[in-house]
C-alpha positions, 0 to 999 in steps of 0.5 A: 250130083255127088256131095254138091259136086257135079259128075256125069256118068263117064266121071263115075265109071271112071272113078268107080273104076279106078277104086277097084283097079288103080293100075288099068291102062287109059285104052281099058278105062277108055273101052269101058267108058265107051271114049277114046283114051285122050278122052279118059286123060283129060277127064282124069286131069280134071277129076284130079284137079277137082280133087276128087282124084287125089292119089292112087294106092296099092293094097299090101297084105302087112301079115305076109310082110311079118306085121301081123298085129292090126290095132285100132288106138283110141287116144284121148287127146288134150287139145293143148297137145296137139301140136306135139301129137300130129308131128309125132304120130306122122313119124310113126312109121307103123301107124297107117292112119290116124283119124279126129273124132268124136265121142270119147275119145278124140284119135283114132289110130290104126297101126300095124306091129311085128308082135305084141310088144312092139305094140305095147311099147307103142301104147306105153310111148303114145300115153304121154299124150293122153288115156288110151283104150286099144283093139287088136284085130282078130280077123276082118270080114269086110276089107278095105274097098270101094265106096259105092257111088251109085245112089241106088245102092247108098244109105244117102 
């Protein structure tokens, strides 16, 4: 049991499995799983009617795509703004996400620019709504992954 919601062993190899290859065929996840493929389907249905499946991604190295300014935008949001600010930052093509949170500052905005400037210009943009404090990424060392769903290995 995960999160009070109730998976078996084949449920977390498939999901597990599908966090580090999206694009595996039915008859590879359902050798791996040890059933047949109409098997893997209907279980795959369910998950995604669960909503513990509810999208598949692609991972995109933005540097090779000339984007290679990573930023992370803490924004102190008012909260009389907010119905000005969600529409906003979702028609930001550059931003990539954009979280609520807590401490300090109320948004966190992750997003990607072709230089410096165009950044600048975001963060001068972006301030109409509120104090901004902003990162820019030199180098990652852990990449966007996996969560790790067996127990054994979480800080649960």
């Amino acid at each position: 049991m995960l999160g009070g919601i109730r998976m078996d062993e084949i449920d977390l190899k498939i999901v597990s499995t599908l966090q580090k290859d999206a694009r595996i065929s039915l008859k590879k996840l359902a050798d791996i799983c040890f059933i047949s493929a109409p098997a893997v389907s209907t279980r795959l249905t369910h998950l995604r009617e669960r909503g513990i499946i509810t999208d598949y991604h692609t991972a995109i190295n933005y540097k090779v795509l000339g984007f290679p300014i990573k930023a992370y935008v803490s924004l102190h949001l008012s909260p009389k703004d907010k119905d000005a600010f969600y529409p906003y930052i979702k028609s930001v093509g550059n931003v990539v996400s954009c979280d609520c949170v807590t401490g300090s500052y109320s948004q966190i905005v992750v997003c990607y620019f072709k230089s410096t400037k165009s950044l600048d210009n975001f963060i001068n943009d972006i301030q109409r709504f509120g104090e901004t404090k902003t990162q820019i990424v030199f180098s990652t060392s852990v990449h966007q992954r996996p969560l790790e769903l067996n127990p054994g290995k979480n800080y649960f």
